[in-house]
N, C-alpha and C positions, 0 to 999 in steps of 0.2 A: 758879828756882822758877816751874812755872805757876802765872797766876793765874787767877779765876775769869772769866767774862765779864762785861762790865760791865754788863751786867743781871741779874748774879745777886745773891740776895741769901740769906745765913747763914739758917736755921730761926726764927731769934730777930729777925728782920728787919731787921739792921746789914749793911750792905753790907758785900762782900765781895771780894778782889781785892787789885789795887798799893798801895789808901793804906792798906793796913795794915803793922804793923809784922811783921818778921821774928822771928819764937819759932821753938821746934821745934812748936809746933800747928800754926800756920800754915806751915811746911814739910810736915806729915802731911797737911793738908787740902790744899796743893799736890800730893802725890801723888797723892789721894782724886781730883783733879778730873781730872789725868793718866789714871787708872784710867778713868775716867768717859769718856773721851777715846777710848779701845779699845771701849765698847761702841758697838753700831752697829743701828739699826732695821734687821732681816733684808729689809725691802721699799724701802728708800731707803740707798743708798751714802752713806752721812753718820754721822756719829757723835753721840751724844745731846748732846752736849754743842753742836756748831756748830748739829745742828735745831732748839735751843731746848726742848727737854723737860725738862732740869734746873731745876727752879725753886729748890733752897736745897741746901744741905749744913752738916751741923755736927759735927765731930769733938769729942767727951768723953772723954778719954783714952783706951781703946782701942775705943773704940764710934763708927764710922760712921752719922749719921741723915742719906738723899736724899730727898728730895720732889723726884717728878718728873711728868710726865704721860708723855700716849702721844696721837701723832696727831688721835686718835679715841677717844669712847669705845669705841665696837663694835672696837678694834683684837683681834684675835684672836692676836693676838703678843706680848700685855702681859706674859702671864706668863714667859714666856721670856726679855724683857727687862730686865725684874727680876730674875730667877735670874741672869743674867750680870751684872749689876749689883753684885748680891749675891757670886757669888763670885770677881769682879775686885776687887772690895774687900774680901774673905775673902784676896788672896792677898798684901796688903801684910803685912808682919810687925809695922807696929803696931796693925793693926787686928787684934780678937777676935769684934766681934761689928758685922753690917752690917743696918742696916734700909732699907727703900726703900718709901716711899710713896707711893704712885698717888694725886694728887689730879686737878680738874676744873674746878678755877678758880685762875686765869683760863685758860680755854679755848684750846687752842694752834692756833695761826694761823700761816702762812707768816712772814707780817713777822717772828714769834721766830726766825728763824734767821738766824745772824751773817753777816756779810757775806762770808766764806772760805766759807761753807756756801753761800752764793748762787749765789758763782763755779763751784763744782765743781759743782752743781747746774743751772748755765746761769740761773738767774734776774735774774745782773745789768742786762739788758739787752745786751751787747755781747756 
């Protein structure tokens, strides 16, 4: 099962990830984060999830809720990212219904992106 990145946290603000225990939610929300995983900012080779745009997810039996940001606000790509968001998580069979919300705090910065997302982005240093 993926898990979440360890700075993600659930919508209800309970961390989220390995020290949870194993359900079939927490297997869906494994996939949800998987899904999440496949979208990609159309202008940065990275996927939402390693740039740090994810900020929560919370699966409610067959309903998907992401709070995520976008770069910038002026990103002019938001909605598109959303829409694939939306129906990457439309195309798991336990999900029915997916919402995605664009919030703005806290404001995403370089440092949110995981350290896998550094490397393929050359920012590690080396």
């Amino acid at each position: 099962m993926e898990s979440a990145p360890e700075n993600a946290r659930a919508l209800d603000g309970t961390a989220t990830g390995a020290a949870q225990a194993t359900s079939p939610q927490t297997e869906v929300e494994g996939r949800v984060w998987g899904q999440l995983r496949e979208c990609f900012d159309p202008e940065i080779p990275l996927n939402i999830v390693d740039l740090g745009l994810v900020y929560g997810v919370k699966v409610n039996g067959n309903q998907a809720n992401v709070q995520m940001t976008l770069t910038s606000p002026g990103c002019h790509l938001g909605g598109q990212i959303a829409g694939n968001v939306q129906e990457r998580l439309l195309a798991l069979g336990e999900i029915e219904e997916a919402n995605v919300e664009l919030v703005w705090d806290p404001p995403w910065h370089q440092s949110m992106i995981s350290p896998e997302g550094r490397k393929v982005l050359g920012l590690d240093g080396g």
